[in-house]
N, C-alpha and C positions, 0 to 999 in steps of 0.2 A: 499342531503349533498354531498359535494365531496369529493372525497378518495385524493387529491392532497397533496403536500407536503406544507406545508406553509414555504417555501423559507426564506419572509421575516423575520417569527417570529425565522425562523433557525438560518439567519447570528445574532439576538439579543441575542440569548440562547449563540452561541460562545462565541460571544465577553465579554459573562459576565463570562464566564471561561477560556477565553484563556489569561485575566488579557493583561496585559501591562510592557514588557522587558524595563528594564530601560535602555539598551542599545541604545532602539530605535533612540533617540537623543541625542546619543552620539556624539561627535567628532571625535571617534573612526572609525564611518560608514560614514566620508567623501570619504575616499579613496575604501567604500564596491563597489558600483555600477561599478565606473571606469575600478579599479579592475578588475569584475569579468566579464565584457562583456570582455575584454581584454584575461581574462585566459579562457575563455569558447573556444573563438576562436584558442587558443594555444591547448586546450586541441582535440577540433576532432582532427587536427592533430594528435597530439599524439595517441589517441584511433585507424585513422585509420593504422599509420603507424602499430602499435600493434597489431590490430586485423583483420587486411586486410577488413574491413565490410566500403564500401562509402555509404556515407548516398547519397539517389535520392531525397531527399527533398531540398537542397541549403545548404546553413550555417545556425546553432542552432541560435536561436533568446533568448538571456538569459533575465532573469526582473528581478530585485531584489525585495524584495516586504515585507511588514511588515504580522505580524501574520494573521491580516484583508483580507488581498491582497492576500492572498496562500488558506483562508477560502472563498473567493467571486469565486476562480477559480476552488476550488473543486464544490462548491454549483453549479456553472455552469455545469458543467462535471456530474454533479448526474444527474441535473435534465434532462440533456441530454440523461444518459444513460436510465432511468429509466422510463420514459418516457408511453412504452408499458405496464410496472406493474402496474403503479398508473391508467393508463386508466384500467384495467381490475379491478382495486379494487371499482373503480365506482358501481359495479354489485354490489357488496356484500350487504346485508339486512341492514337496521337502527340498528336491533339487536346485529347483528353483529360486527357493529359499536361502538356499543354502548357497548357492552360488552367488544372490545378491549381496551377502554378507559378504562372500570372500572377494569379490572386485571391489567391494565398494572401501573396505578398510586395507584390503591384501597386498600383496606387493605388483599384481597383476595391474594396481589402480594406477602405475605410471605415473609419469609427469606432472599429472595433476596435482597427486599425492605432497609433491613439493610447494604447490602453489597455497591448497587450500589447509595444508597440515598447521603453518603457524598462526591459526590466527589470531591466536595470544600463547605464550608460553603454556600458561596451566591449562587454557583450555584444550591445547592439541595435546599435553600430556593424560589430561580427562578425557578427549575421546581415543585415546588410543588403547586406554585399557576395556575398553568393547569391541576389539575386534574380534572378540569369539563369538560373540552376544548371538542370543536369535533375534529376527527381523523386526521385536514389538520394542526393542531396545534401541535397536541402531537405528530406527527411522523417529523413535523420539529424540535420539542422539543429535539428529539432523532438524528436527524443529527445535530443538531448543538452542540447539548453534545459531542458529536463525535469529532465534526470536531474542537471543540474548545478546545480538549483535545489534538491534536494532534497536533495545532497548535505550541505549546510550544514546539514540538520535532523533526521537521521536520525541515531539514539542505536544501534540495533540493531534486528537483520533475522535472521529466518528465511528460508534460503532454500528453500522445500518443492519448487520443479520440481524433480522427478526425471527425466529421459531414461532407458530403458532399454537405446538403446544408447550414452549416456557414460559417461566413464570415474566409479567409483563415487567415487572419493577428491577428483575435482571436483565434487561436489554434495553436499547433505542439509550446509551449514554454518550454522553459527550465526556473523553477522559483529557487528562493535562497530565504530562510525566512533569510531576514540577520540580524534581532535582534538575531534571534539562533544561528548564526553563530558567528556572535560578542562574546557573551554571552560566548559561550565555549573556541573562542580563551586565552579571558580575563583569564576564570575560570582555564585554563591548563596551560598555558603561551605559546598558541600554536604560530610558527613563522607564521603571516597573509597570508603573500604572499602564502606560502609553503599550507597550510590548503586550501584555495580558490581553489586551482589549483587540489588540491587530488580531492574536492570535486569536482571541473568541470569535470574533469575526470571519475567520477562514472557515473554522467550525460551523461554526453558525451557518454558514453557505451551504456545505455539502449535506447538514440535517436540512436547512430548505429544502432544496433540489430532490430528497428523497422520501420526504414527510410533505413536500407541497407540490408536489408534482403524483397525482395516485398512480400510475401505471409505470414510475419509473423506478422502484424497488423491486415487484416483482418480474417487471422485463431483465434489470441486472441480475438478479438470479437465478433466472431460468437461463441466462448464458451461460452465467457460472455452474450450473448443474447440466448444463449440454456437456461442458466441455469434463466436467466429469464423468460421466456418464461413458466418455468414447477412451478413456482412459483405458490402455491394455499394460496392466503393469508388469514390463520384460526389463527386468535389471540389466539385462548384455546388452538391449538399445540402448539403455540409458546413459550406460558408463563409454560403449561405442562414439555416442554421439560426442559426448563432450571431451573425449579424446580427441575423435576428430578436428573438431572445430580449437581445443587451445593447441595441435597443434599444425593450423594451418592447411588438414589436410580435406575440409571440406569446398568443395566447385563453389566461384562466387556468383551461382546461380542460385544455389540452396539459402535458404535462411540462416541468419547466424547468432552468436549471442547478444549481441548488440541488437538483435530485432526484439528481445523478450526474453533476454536468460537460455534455460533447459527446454523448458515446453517448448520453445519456439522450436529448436531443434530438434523437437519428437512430437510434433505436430502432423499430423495427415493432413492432405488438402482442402477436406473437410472443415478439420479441427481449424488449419486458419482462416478459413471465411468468419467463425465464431469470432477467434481471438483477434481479427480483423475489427470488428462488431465493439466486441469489448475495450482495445485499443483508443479504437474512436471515443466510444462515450465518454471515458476514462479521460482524455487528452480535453473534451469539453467538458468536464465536470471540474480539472484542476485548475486549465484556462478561466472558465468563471469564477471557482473560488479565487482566487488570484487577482482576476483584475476587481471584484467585488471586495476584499480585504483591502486594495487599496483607496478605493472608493468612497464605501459606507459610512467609514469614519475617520475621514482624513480632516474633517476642520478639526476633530477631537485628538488627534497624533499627529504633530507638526514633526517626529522624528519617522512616519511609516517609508520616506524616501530612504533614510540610511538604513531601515532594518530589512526593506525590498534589496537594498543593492549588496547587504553584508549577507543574505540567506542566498542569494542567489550565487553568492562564492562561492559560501560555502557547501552549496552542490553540485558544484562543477570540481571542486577541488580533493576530490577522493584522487589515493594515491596507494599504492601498494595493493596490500592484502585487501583495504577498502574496497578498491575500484575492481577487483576481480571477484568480491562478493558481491557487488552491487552486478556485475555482468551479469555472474551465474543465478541471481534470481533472477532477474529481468528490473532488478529498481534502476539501471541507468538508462532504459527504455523508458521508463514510469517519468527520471527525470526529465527528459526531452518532450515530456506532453503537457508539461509545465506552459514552457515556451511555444508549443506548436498552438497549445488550446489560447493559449492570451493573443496568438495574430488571428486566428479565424475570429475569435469572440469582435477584435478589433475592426477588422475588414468588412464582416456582416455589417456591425453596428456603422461605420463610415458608409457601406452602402444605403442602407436602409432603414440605420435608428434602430435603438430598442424593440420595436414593433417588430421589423423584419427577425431579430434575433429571435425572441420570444418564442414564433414558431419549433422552436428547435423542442419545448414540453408539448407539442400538443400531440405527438403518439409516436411509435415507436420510427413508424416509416420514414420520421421527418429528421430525425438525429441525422448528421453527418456520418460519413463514412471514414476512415482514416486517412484517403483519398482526397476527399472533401475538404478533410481539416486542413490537410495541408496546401491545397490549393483551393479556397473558401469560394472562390467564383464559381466553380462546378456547382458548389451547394447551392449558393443563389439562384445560378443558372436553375436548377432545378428545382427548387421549390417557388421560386418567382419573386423578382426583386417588389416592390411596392410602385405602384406606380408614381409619376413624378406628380407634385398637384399644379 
């Protein structure tokens, strides 16, 4: 039997959760694509004029793409990354196997099973008829729950996995779900032009920082492949854990899901120095896109002050079945580095100006720690404030 991910029955699992934006065909999304390959290009400028960071990769390649279209280029990128895990789960016993299946969909799954079961009508009646499934099923079952969850909320993505042996002109894109986009201009009465351009902006930031920065794409994923790599895949931990922790009965010594989701709670003490590592970067890479979104092109968006303060609700404002998906990945970890990365990026720069900050590309040793991030003086302290003139 093989431990592989069943890709295709993944993209079916989305698409029966990620529904369909009635914007999609709208009239509204004549002028989205135009648009936005247009502001993408206005926008590096911007970013580099901003953040002195030249991308070495050419000009940002933007796609506008429906909920479908942003689901088919994550499911690419998984299975890209992931690649080494799913060969090493090959090994595992039938038992094994077979047991993961049955905790994970079984009656054995507990408490849980009521939390994460509705997460929409049709989709928990869709994944429930794989509970017999073998393991290539139910873990595409579980990425495509995923990805079609996230479909619905997802404005714009940088893709940075690079493969060196893919083809070049399918990677390094900038994507835009533009039903989402649509959808929130409508719902806020955000001004189009103005909203497109903040977000190419963000964009634009984190292709900088990865295309103009040479050593910090493959530093991020050689994290990402450490922490693959120590990956022991034991379904009884897995389901173990997160039993524990929804309900209460993990020591508030141990990690919990609010630290990073699952991983955090089947992490070895090893695996958190990584996830530590990666934390950090992650909390400075959103912190700068973020306060460089606001920045860049603010005399060009006299609305980016209401669209900072109405996204910034709207991430704190997950509720229900939301806020227990975003636990159990780690995205309401993800969200708090929003905020933690915008006071370090701040505090550096009020000590020591752009200059002091800067330091933060010049190689891996100099990144902050997660530690660091949240209390920024340590990091000065350490890498050395600028002297006064």
């Amino acid at each position: 039997m093989s431990a592989e991910v069943d890709w295709e029955f993944a993209r079916v699992v989305a698409g029966k959760i990620a529904g369909r934006e009635p914007f999609a065909d709208s009239y509204h999304g004549e002028s989205l694509e135009s648009d936005l390959l247009e502001l993408t290009t206005q926008a590096e400028e911007l970013v580099e004029a901003e953040t002195g960071l030249v991308s070495t990769a050419g000009p940002a390649k933007a796609k506008v793409t429906d909920r479908m279209g942003w689901v088919d280029a994550n499911l690419a990128s998984f299975n890209r990354l992931l690649r080494p895990l799913l060969g090493r789960m090959d090994e595992a016993t039938e038992t094994e196997k077979q047991q993961f299946v049955d905790t994970r969909f079984g009656q054995s799954l507990g408490p849980i099973g009521d939390i994460v079961g509705p997460v929409t009508d049709a989709a928990g009646e869709f994944l429930g008829q794989v509970s017999g499934a073998v393991v290539p099923r139910v873990a595409g079952a579980e990425v495509g729950a995923l990805l079609g969850w996230m479909s619905g909320r997802v404005l714009g993505q940088y893709d940075l996995l690079i493969i060196e042996d893919e083809r070049p002109e399918d990677q390094d894109w900038v994507y835009y779900v533009g039903p989402n986009v649509l959808s929130l201009e409508k719902r806020y009465g955000f001004p189009p032009r103005e909203f497109r351009l903040w977000i190419a902006v963000h964009e634009c930031t984190h292709r900088a920082q990865f295309t103009g920065v040479p050593w910090l794409r493959p530093y991020f994923l050689s994290l990402v492949n450490e922490l693959i790599d120590a990956v022991e895949p034991d379904p009884k931990r897995l389901i173990e854990a997160v039993r524990d922790s929804m309900t209460d009965r993990k020591t508030n010594t141990g990690p919990s899901l609010k630290d990073g989701g699952v991983s955090a709670l089947l992490a070895t003490p090893e695996q958190r120095v990584t996830m530590d590592k990666v934390t950090g970067l992650m909390s400075l890479l959103e912190g700068h896109g973020d306060i460089t979104m606001d920045r860049a092109a603010n005399h060009l968006i006299p609305s980016q002050a209401r669209f900072s303060r109405v996204m910034s609700q709207r991430r704190k404002n997950a509720s229900g079945v939301s806020k227990v998906i975003r636990r159990l990945t780690g995205m309401e970890a993800k969200l708090a580095q929003y905020e933690e990365g915008e006071q370090f990026v701040n505090a550096v720069e009020a000590a020591g100006g752009r200059e002091l900050f800067d330091q933060v590309w010049s190689g891996p040793e100099s990144l902050p720690t997660i530690d660091e991030i949240r209390s920024p003086d340590l990091w000065i302290s350490r890498v050395g404030a600028p002297s006064p003139a």
